[in-house]
C-alpha positions as CSV (number, residue, x, y, z in Angstrom):
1,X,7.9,13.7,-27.2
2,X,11.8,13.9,-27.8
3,X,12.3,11.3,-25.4
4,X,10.0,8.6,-27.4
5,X,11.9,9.8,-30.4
6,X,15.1,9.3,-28.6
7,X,13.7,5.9,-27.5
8,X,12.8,4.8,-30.8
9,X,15.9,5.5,-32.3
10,X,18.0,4.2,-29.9
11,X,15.9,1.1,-30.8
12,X,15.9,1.0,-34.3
13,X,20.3,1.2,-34.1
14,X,20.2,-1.4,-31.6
15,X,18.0,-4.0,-34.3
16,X,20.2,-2.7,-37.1
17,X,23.5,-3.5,-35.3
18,X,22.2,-6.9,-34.7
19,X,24.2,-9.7,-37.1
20,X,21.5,-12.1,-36.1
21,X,19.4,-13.4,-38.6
22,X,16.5,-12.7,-35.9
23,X,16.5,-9.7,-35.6
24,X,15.2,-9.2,-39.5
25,X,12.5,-11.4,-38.6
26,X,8.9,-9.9,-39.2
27,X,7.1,-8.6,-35.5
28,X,3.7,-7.9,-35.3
29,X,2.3,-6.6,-32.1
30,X,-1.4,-5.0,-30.9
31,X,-1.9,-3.9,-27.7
32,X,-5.0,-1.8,-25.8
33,X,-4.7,1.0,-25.8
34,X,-6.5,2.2,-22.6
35,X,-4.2,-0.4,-20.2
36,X,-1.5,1.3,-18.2
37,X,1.5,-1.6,-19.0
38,X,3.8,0.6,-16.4
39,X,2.0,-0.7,-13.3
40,X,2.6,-4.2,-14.1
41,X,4.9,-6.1,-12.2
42,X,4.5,-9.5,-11.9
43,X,3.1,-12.0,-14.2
44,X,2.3,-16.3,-14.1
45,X,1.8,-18.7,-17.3
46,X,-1.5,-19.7,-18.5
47,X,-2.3,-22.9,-18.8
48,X,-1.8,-24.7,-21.7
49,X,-3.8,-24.0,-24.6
50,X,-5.7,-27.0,-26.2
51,X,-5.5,-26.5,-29.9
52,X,-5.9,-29.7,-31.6
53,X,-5.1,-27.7,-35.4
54,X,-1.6,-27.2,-35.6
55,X,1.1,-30.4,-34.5
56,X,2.4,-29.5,-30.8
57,X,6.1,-30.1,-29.8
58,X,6.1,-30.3,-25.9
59,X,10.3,-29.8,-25.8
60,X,10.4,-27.1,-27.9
61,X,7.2,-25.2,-26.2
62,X,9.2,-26.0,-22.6
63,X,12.0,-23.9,-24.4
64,X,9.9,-21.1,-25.7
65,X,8.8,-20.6,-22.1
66,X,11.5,-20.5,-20.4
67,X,13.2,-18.1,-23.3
68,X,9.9,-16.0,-22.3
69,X,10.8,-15.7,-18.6
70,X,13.8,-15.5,-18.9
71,X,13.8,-12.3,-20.9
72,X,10.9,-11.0,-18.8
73,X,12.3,-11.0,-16.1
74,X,15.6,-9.6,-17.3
75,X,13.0,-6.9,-17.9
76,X,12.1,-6.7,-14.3
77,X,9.1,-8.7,-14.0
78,X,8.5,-11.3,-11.4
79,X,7.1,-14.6,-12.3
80,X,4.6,-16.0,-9.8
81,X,3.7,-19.6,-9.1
82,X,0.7,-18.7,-6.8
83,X,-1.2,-15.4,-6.1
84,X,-2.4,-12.9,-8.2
85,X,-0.2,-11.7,-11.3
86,X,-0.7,-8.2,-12.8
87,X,-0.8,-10.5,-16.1
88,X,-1.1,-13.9,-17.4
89,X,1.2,-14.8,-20.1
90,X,0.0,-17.5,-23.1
91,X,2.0,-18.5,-25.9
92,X,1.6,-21.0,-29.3
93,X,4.7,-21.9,-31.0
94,X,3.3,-23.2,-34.3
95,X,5.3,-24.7,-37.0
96,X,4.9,-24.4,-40.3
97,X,2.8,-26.9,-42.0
98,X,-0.3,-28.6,-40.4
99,X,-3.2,-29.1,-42.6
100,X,-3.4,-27.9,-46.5
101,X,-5.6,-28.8,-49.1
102,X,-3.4,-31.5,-51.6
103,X,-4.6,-31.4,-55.2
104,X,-6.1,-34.9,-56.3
105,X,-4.8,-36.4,-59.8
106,X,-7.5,-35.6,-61.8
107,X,-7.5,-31.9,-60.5
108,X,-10.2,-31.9,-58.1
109,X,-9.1,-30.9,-54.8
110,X,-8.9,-33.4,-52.1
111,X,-9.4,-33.3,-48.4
112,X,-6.8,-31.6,-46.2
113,X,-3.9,-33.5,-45.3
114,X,-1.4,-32.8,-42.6
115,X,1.7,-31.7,-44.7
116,X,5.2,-32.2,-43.2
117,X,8.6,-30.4,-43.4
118,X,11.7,-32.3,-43.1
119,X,15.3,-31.1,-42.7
120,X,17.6,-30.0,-40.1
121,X,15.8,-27.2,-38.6
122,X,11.8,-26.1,-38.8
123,X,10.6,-22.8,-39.5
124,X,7.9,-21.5,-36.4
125,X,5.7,-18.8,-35.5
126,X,5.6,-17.8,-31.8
127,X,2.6,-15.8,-30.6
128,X,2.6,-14.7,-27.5
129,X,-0.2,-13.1,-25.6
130,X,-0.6,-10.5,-22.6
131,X,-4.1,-11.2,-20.7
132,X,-6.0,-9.7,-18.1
133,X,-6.0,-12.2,-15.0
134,X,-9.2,-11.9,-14.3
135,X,-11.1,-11.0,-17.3
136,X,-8.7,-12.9,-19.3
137,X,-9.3,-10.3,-21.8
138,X,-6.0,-10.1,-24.4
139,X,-4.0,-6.7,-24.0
140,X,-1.4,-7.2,-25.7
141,X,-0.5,-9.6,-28.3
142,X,2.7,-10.4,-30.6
143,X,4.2,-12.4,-33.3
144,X,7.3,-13.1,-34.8
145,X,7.1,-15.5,-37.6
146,X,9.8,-17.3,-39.6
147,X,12.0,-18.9,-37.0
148,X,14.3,-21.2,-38.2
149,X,14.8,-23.7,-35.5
150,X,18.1,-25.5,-35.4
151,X,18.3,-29.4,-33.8
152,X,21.4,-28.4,-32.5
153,X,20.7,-24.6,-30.6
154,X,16.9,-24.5,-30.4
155,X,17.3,-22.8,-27.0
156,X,19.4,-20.4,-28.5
157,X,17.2,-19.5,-31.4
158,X,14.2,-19.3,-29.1
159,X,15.7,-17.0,-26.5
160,X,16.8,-14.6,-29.9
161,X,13.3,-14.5,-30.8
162,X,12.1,-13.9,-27.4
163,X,14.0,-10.9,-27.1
164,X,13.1,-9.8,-30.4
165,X,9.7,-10.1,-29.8
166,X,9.4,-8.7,-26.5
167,X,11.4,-5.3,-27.4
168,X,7.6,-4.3,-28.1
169,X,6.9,-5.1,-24.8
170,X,5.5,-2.9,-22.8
171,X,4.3,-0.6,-25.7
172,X,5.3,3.2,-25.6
173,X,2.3,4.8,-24.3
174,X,1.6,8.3,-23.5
């Protein structure tokens, strides 16, 4: 018990000693709670999701998996291109916008439109999600929302959130 306390306050100064705007970004993470995350060791990439609901940036989602492996393997995991992983990782790196109900002028509501953000930089959601790789059952899942993606570092920004993110990963389990 003292040592998940130590663990969790060792934590806790590391993300308040952080000057990144990232690290103040909002997690959310789930996880089974019957799965034993310390026997896994190696892991390989889903394939791609198909979700036709949300506008897909292939350069930026080529970023956001390599900020992924790189920072899971920094954790000691090995990714595998063939065999069988311990776990499949997916991810969806959704921007904000997509599709939203526009008023009409005369204040009836009008089918939903895609809606568009302009700018320098765009605002994402990554989810990222642990699955079983046979059952493909989800076993852990996490979120951090509100990442403002510069044109200039996105790789950067996207690695920062990766880390963020994955400081949940593996959960503290009994």
């Amino acid at each position: 018990m003292k040592t998940r306390i130590m663990v969790t306050l060792a934590a806790v100064l590391v993300l308040a000693g952080c000057t990144s705007t990232t690290s103040n970004l909002p997690v959310r993470t789930d996880y089974s709670k019957t799965t034993s995350f310390s026997d896994w060791k190696n892991f390989r990439f889903a394939s791609d999701s198909e979700r036709s609901d949300y506008q897909r940036y292939p350069r930026f989602e080529r970023m956001a998996q390599q900020a992924l492996e790189t920072e899971l393997t920094a954790r000691g995991y090995t990714r595998l291109e063939e065999g069988s992983p311990d776990f499949r990782v997916s991810f969806d790196l959704i921007f904000r916008g997509g599709k939203k109900a526009q008023a009409a002028p005369d204040g009836k509501t009008a089918e939903p439109m895609a809606t568009a953000y302009g700018g320098s930089s765009q605002r994402g959601t990554l989810v990222v999600k642990m699955h079983d790789p046979i059952t493909a059952e989800i076993l852990w899942t996490g979120q951090i929302a509100e990442i403002k993606l510069n044109v200039i570092e996105p790789q950067r920004e996207l690695n920062k959130a990766a880390r963020r993110l994955l400081i949940e990963f593996p959960p503290l389990t009994r």
